[in-house]
Short mmCIF file of the C-alpha atoms (twelve columns), coordinates in Angstrom:
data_MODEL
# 
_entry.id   MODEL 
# 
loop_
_atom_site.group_PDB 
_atom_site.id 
_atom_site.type_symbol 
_atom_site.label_atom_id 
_atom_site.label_alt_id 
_atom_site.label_comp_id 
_atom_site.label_asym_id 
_atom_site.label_seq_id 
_atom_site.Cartn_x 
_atom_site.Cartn_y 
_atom_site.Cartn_z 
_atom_site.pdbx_PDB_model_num 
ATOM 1   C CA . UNK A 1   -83.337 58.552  -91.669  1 
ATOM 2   C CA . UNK A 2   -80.989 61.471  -90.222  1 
ATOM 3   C CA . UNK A 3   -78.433 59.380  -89.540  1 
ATOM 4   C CA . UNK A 4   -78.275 58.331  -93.273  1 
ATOM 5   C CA . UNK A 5   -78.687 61.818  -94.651  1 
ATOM 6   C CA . UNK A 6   -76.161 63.483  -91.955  1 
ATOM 7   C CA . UNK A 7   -73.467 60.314  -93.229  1 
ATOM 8   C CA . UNK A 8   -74.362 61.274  -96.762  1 
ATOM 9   C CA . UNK A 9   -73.837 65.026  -96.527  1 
ATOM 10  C CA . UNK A 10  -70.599 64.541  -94.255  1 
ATOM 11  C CA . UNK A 11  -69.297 61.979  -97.112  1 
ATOM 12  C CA . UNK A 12  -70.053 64.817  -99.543  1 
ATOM 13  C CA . UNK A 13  -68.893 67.437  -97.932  1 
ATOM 14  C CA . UNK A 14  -65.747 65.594  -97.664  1 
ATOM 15  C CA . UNK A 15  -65.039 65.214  -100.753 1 
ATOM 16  C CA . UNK A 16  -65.976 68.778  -101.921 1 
ATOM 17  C CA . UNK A 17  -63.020 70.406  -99.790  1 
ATOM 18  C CA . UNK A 18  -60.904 67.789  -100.781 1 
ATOM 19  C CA . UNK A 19  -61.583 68.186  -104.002 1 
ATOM 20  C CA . UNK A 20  -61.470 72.064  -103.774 1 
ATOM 21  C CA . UNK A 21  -58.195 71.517  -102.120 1 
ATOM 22  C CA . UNK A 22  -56.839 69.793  -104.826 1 
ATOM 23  C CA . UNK A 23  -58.203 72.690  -107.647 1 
ATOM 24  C CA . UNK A 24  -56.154 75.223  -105.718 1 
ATOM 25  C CA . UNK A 25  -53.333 73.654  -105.621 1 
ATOM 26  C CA . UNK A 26  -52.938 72.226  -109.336 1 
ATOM 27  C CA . UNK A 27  -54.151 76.095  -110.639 1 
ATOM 28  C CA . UNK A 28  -51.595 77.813  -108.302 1 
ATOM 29  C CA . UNK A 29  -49.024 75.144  -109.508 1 
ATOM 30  C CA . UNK A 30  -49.756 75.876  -113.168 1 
ATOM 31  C CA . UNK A 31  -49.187 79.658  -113.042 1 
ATOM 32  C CA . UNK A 32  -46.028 79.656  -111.307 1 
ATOM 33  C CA . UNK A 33  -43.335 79.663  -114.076 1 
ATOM 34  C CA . UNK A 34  -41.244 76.599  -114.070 1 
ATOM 35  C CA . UNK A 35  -37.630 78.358  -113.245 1 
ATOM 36  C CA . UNK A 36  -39.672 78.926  -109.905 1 
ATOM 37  C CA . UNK A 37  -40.754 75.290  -109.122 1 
ATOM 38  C CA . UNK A 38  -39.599 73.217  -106.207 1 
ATOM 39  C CA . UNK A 39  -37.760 70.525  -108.588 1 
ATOM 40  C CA . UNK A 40  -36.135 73.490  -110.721 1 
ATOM 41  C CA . UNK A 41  -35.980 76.356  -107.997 1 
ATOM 42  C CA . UNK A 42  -32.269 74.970  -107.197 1 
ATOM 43  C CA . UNK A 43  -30.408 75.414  -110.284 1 
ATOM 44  C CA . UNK A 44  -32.191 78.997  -111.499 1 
ATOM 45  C CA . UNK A 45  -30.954 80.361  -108.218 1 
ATOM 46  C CA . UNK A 46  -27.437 78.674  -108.653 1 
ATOM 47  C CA . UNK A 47  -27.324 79.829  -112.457 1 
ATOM 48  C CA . UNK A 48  -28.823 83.253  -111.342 1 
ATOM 49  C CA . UNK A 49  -25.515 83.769  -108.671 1 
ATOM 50  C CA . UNK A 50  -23.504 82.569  -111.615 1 
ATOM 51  C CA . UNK A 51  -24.639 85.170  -113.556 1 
ATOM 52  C CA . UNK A 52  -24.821 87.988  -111.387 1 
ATOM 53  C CA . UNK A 53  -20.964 86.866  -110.334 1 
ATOM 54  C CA . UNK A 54  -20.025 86.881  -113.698 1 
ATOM 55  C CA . UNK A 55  -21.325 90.450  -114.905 1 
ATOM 56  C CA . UNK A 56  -20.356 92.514  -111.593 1 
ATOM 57  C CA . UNK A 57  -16.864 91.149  -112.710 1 
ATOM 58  C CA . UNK A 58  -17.106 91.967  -116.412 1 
ATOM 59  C CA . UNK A 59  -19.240 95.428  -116.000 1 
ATOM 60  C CA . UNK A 60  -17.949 96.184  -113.191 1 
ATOM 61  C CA . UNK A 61  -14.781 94.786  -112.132 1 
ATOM 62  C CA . UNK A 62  -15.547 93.902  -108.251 1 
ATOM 63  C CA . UNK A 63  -16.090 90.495  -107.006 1 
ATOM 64  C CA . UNK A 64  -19.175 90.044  -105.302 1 
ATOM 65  C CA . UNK A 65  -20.756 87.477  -103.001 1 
ATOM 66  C CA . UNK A 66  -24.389 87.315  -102.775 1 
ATOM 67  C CA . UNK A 67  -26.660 86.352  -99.895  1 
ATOM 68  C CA . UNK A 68  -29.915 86.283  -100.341 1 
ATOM 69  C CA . UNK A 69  -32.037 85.077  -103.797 1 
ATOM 70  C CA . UNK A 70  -35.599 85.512  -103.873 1 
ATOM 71  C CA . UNK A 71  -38.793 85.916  -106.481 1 
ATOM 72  C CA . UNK A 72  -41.793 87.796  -106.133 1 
ATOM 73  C CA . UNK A 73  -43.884 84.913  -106.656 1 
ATOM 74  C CA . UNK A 74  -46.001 87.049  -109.379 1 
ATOM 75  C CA . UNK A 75  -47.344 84.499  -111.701 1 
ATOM 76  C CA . UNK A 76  -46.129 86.576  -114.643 1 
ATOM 77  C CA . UNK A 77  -42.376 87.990  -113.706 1 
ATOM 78  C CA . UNK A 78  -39.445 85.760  -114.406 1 
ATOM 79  C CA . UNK A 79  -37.366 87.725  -112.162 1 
ATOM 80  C CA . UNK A 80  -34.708 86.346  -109.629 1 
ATOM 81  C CA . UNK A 81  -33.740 89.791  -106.947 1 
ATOM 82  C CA . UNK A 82  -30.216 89.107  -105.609 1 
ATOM 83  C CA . UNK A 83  -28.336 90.865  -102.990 1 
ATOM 84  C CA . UNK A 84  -24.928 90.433  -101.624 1 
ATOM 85  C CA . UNK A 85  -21.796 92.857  -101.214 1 
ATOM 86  C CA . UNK A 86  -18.522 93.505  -102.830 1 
ATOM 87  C CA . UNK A 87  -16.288 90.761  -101.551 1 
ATOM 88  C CA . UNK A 88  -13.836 92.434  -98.812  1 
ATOM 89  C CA . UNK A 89  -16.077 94.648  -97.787  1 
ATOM 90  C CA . UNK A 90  -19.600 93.924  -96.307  1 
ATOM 91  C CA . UNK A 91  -20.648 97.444  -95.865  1 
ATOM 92  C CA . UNK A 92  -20.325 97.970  -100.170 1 
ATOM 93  C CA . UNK A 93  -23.867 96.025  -100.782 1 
ATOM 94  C CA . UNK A 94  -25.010 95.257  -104.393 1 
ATOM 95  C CA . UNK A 95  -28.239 94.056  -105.791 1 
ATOM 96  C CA . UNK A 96  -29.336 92.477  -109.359 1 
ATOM 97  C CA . UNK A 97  -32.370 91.563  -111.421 1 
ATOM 98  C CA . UNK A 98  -31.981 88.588  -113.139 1 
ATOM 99  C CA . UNK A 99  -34.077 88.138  -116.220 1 
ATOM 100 C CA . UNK A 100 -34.563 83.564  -115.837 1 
ATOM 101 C CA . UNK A 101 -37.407 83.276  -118.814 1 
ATOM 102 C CA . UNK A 102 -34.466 82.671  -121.509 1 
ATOM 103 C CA . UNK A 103 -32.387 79.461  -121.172 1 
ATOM 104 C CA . UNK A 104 -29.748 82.273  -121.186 1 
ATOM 105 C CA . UNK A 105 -30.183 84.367  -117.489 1 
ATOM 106 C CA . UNK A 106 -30.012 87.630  -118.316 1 
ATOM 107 C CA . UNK A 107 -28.974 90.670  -115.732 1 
ATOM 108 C CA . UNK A 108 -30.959 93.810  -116.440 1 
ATOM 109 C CA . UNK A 109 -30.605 95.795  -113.531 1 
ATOM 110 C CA . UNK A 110 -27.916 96.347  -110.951 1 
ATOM 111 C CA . UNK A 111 -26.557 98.747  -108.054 1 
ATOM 112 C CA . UNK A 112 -24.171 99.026  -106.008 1 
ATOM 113 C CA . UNK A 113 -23.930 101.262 -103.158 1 
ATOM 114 C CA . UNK A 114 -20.903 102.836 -101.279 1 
# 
């Protein structure tokens, strides 16, 4: 009789982390916005550069290159955070919010420092 109940309770067990396992990981995958998922994260960061790119040259008339692109992984922010530096000279560092929750990025916040 143990042997059955100890088979039955590992079988159950089992199944209750897997199944716990699975919860976590569909409710964490529905609250990250979708600019931020694996399958789209490529082409929000490349359309986030483009845009950051784009308005240091218009606002600002340097040319930038940027280096790192990152999100806070908060499940209600649709913020890219950029950083790079003015092209020629690495020591001239800039940084950008990107605003990704419109099809349209949107910059709304930069600096630059000397």
């Amino acid at each position: 009789m143990n042997d059955k109940l100890i088979k039955y309770l590992s079988i159950f067990g089992g199944i209750t982390i897997i199944t716990l396992a699975l919860a976590v990981y569909f409710i964490y995958d529905q609250g990250t916005p979708k600019e931020f998922r694996e399958d789209a994260w490529t082409d929000t960061k490349e359309k986030a550069i483009q845009t950051t790119v784009e308005h240091f040259k218009n606002e600002n008339n340097i040319d930038v290159k940027i280096n790192e692109v990152g999100f806070s992984g908060e499940y209600a922010t649709h913020e890219v955070y950029l950083e790079g530096h003015v092209v020629g000279n690495e020591k001239q560092k800039v940084s950008a919010v990107v605003d990704t929750s419109e099809e349209h990025h949107q910059v709304k916040s930069v600096d630059v420092n000397s």
